[in-house]
Residue frames relative to the residue before (quaternion, step in Angstrom):
aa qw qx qy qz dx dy dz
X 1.0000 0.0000 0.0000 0.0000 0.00 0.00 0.00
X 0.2501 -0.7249 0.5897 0.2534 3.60 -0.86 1.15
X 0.6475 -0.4738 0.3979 0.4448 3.26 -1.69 0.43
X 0.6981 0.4249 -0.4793 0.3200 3.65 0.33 -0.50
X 0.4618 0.7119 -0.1827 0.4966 3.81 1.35 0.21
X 0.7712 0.0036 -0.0997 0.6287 3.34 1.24 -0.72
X 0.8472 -0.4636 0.1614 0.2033 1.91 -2.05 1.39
X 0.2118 -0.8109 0.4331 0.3316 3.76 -1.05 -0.01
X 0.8682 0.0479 -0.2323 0.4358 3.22 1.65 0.43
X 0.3167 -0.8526 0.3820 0.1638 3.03 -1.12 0.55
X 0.5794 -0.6760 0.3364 0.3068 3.79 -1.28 0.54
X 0.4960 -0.5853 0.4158 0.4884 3.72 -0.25 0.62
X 0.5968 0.4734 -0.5301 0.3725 4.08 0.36 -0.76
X 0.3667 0.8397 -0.2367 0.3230 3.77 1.47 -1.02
X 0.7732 0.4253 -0.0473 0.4680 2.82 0.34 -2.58
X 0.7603 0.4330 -0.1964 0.4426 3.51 0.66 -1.22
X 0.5089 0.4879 -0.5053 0.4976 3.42 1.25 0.00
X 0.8073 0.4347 -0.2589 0.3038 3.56 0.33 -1.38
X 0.5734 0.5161 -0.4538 0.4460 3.69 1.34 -0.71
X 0.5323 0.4629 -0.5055 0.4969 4.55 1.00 -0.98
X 0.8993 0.2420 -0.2158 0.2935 4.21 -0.06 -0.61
X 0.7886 0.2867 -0.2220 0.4966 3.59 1.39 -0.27
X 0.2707 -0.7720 0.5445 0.1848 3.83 -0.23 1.28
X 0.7145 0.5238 -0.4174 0.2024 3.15 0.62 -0.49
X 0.6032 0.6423 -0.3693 0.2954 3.53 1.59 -0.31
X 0.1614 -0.6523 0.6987 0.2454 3.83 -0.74 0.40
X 0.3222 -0.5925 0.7123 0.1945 2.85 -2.12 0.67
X 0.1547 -0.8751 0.4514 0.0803 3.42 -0.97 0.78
X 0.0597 -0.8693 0.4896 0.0310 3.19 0.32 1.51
X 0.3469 -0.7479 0.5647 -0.0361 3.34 -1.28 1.80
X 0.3973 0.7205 -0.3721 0.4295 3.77 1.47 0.43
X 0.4826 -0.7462 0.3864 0.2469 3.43 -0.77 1.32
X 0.8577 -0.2135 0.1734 0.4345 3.89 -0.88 0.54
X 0.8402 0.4006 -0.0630 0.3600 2.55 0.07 -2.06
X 0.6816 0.5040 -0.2944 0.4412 3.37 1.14 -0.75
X 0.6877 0.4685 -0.3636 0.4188 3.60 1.32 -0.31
X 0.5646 0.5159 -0.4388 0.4716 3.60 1.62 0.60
X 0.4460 0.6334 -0.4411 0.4531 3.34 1.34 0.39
X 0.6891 -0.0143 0.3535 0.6325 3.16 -0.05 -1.54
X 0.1213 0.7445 -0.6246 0.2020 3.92 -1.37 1.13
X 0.3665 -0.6576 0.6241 0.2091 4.00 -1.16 0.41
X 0.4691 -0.5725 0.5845 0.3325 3.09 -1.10 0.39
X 0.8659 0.2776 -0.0582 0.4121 3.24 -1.87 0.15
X 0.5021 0.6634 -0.4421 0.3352 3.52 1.22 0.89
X 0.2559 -0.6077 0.5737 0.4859 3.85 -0.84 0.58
X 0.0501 -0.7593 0.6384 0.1157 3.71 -1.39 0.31
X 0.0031 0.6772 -0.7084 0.1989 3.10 -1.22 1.68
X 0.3111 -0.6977 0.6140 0.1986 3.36 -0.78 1.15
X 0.5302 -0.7276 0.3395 0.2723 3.31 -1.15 0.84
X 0.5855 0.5817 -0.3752 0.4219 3.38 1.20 0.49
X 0.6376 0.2121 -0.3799 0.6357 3.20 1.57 0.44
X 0.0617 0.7655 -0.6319 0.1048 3.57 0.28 0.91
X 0.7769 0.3226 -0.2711 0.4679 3.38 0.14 -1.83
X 0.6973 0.4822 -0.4148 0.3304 4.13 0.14 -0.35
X 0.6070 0.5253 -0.1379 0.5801 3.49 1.86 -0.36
X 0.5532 0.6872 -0.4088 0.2336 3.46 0.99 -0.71
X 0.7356 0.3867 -0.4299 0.3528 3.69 0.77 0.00
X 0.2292 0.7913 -0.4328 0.3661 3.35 1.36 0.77
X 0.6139 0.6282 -0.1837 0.4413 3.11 1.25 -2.15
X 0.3010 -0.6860 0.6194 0.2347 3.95 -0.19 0.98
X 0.1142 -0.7380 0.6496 0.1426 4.02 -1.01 0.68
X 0.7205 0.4167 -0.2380 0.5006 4.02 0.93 0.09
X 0.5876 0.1374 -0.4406 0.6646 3.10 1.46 1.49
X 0.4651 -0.6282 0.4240 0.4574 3.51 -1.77 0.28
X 0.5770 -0.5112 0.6306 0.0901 2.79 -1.99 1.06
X 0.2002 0.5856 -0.7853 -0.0183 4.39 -0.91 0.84
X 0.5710 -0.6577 0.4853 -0.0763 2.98 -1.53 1.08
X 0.4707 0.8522 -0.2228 0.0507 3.50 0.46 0.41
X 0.0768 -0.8297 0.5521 0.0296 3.93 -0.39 1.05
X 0.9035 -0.0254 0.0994 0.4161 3.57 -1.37 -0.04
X 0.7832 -0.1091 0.2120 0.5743 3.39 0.34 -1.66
X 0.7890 -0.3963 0.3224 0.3414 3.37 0.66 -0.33
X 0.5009 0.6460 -0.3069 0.4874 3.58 1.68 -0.48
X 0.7336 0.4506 -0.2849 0.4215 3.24 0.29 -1.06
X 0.8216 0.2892 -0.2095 0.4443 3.39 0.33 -1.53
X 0.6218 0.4128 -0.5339 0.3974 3.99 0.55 0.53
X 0.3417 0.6263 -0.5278 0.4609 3.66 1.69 0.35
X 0.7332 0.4524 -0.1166 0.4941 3.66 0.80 -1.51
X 0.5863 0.3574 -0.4782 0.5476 3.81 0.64 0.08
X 0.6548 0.4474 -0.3757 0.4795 4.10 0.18 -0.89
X 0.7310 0.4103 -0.3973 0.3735 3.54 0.73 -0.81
X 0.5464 0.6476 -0.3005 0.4380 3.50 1.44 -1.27
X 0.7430 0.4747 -0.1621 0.4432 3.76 0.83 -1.47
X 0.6317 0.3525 -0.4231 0.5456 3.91 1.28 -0.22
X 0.8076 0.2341 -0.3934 0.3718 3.79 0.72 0.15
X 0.8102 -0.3764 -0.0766 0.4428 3.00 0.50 1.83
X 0.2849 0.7929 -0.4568 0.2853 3.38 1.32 -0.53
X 0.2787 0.8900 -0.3473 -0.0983 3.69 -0.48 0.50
X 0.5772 0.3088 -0.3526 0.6687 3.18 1.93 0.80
X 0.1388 0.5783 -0.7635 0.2518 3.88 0.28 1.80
X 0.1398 0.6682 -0.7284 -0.0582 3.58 -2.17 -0.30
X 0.6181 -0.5717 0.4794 0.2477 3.08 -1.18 1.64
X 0.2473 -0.6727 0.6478 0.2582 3.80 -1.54 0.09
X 0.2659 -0.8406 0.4315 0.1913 3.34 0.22 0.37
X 0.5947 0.4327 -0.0618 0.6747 3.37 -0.46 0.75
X 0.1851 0.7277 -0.6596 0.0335 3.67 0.50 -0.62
X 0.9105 -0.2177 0.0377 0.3496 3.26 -2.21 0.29
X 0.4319 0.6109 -0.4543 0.4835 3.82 1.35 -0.34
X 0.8538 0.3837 -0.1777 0.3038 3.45 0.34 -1.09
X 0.4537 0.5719 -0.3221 0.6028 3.18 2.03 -0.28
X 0.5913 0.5969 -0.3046 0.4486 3.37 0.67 -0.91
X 0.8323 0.3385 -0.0341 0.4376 3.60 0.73 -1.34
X 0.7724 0.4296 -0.0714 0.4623 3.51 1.49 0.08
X 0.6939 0.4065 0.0045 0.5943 2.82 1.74 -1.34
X 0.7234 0.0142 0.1730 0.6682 3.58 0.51 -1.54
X 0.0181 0.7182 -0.6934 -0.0547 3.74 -0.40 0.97
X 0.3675 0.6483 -0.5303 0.4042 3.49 0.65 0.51
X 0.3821 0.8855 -0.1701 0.2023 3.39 0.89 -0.87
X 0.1358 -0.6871 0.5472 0.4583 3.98 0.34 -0.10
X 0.0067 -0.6949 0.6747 0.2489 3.84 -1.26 -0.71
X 0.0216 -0.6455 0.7574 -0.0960 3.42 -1.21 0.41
């Protein structure tokens, strides 16, 4: 599947299906520090999205790549950016951790 083919985002009910059946996906959370002492997934790579491009060979390109920040702004900045440099199996979380928070785990902090 070419990137212009897949999808560019996905629903948290989605995410939480694919993270219970597919190890191989990383979630990449692009939220700043401070916000991951608020509220955070396990088992996330975390790169705030202001040090993407000095970090970017971190970003694994031979697994899939969800993307995820606050609500959803940030990290579909970071899929389009992730997908014009070749990236070609990222997807946005829509909704980011707010919506995980509010659907998934309402246990959750929000802020």
């Amino acid at each position: 599947m070419s990137v212009i083919d897949s999808p560019l985002e996905m629903e948290v009910e989605e995410l939480r299906q694919r993270l219970a059946s597919d190890d191989s996906l990383v979630v990449l959370d692009v939220r700043e520090p401070w916000e991951l002492e608020i509220v955070r997934l396990s088992g996330t790579l975390d790169i705030p999205m202001n040090h993407l491009i000095e970090r970017i060979k971190e970003v694994p390109q031979d697994r899939p790549v969800a993307v995820l920040c606050r609500s959803g702004g940030r990290s579909m900045k970071v899929t389009q950016y992730l997908r014009q440099q070749g990236f070609s199996n990222v997807i946005n979380v829509a909704g980011g951790i707010l919506a995980w928070a509010d659907r998934i785990d309402n246990t959750l902090a929000k802020y």
